[in-house]
C-alpha positions as CSV (number, residue, x, y, z in Angstrom):
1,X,1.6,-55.5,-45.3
2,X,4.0,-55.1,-42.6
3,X,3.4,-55.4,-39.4
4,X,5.5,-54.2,-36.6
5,X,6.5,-56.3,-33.2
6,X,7.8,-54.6,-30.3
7,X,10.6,-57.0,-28.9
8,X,12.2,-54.8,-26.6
9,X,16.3,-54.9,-26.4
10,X,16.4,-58.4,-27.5
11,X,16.4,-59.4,-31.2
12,X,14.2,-60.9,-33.8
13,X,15.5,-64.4,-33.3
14,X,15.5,-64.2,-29.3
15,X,12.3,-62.9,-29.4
16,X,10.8,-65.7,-31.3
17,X,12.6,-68.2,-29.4
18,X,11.1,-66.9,-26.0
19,X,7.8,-66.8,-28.0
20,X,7.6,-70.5,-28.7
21,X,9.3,-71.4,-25.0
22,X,6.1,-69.5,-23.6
23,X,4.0,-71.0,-26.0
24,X,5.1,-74.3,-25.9
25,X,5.4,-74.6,-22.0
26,X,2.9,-72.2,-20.9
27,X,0.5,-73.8,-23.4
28,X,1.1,-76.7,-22.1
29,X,0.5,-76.4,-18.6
30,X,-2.8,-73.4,-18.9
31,X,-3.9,-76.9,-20.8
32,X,-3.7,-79.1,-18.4
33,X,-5.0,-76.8,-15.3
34,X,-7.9,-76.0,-17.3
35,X,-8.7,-79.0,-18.5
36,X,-8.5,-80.5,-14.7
37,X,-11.1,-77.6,-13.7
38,X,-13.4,-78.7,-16.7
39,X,-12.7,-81.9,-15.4
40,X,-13.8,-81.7,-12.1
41,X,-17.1,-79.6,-13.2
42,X,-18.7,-82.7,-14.8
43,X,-19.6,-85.8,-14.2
44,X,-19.0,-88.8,-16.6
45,X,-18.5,-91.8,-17.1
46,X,-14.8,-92.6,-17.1
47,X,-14.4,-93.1,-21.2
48,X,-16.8,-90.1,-21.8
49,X,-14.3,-87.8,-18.6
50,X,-11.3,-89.3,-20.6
51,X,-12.5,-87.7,-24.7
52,X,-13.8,-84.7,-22.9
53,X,-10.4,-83.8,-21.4
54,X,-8.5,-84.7,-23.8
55,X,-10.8,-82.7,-26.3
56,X,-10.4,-79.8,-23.9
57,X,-6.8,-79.6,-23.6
58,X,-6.0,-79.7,-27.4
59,X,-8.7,-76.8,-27.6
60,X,-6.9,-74.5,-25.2
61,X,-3.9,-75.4,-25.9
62,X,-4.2,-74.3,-30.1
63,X,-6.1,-71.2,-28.7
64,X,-3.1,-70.3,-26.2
65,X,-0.8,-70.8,-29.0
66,X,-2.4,-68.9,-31.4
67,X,-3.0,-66.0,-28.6
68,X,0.9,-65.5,-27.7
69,X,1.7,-65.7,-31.2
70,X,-1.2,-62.7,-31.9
71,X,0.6,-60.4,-29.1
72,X,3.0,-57.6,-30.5
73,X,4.8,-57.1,-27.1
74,X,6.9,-59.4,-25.9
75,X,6.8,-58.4,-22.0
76,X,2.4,-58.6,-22.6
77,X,3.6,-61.8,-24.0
78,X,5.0,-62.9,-20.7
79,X,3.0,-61.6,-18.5
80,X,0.2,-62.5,-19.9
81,X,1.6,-66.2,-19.9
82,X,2.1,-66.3,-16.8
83,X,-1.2,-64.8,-15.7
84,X,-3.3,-66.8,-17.1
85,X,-1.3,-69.9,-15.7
86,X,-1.2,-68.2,-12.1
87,X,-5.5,-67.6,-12.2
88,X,-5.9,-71.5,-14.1
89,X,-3.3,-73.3,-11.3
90,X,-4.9,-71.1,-8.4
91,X,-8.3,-72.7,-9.0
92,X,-7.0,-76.0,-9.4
93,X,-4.8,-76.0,-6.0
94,X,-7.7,-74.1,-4.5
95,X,-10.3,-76.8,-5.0
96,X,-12.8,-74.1,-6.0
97,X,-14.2,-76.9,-8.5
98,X,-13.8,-80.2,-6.3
C-alpha cells in the first residue's frame, strides 16, 4: 500500500530532513515544558519528583515523535510543532501550575 505525503515545493529528502529537525528539537523541548508542568502539579518526594519526570518526558517525547511522523503535510507538521510548544512553554512561563 502506498501512501501519499504532501511535501509541498520541497523534495522527498528535504522533507524528511525538516521532519526529524521538528521532531527531534520540537520533541525535545514540548518534553521538557510538559514535563515541568506535570512537575509542578505534584508533590513528591525528591527521588519519586525525579522518576516521575523523567518517566514523563520520554512518554511525550516518543508520542510527539510518532505524531509528526503520522502527519501527511508538511506545513500541519510545522505548525502543529510549534503550537503545541507555544500552548506547553505559555503555561510554564505563565506559572498557571506553580
Amino acid at each position: 500500500m502506498k501512501t501519499s505525503m504532501n511535501t509541498g515545493n520541497v523534495s522527498p529528502a528535504t522533507a524528511i530532513t525538516l521532519r526529524v529537525v521538528i521532531a527531534v528539537a520540537g520533541g525535545y523541548a514540548a518534553s521538557t515544558a510538559i514535563s515541568l508542568l506535570f512537575a509542578a502539579m505534584n508533590e513528591m518526594s525528591d527521588r519519586q519528583e525525579v522518576a516521575f519526570i523523567r518517566m514523563v518526558f520520554f512518554l511525550v517525547y516518543t508520542v510527539y515523535i510518532i505524531w509528526i511522523f503520522a502527519i501527511n503535510d508538511l506545513q500541519k507538521v510545522l505548525v502543529t510543532g510549534l503550537a503545541t510548544n507555544a500552548v506547553a512553554w505559555a503555561l510554564v512561563w505563565s506559572g498557571v501550575f506553580s
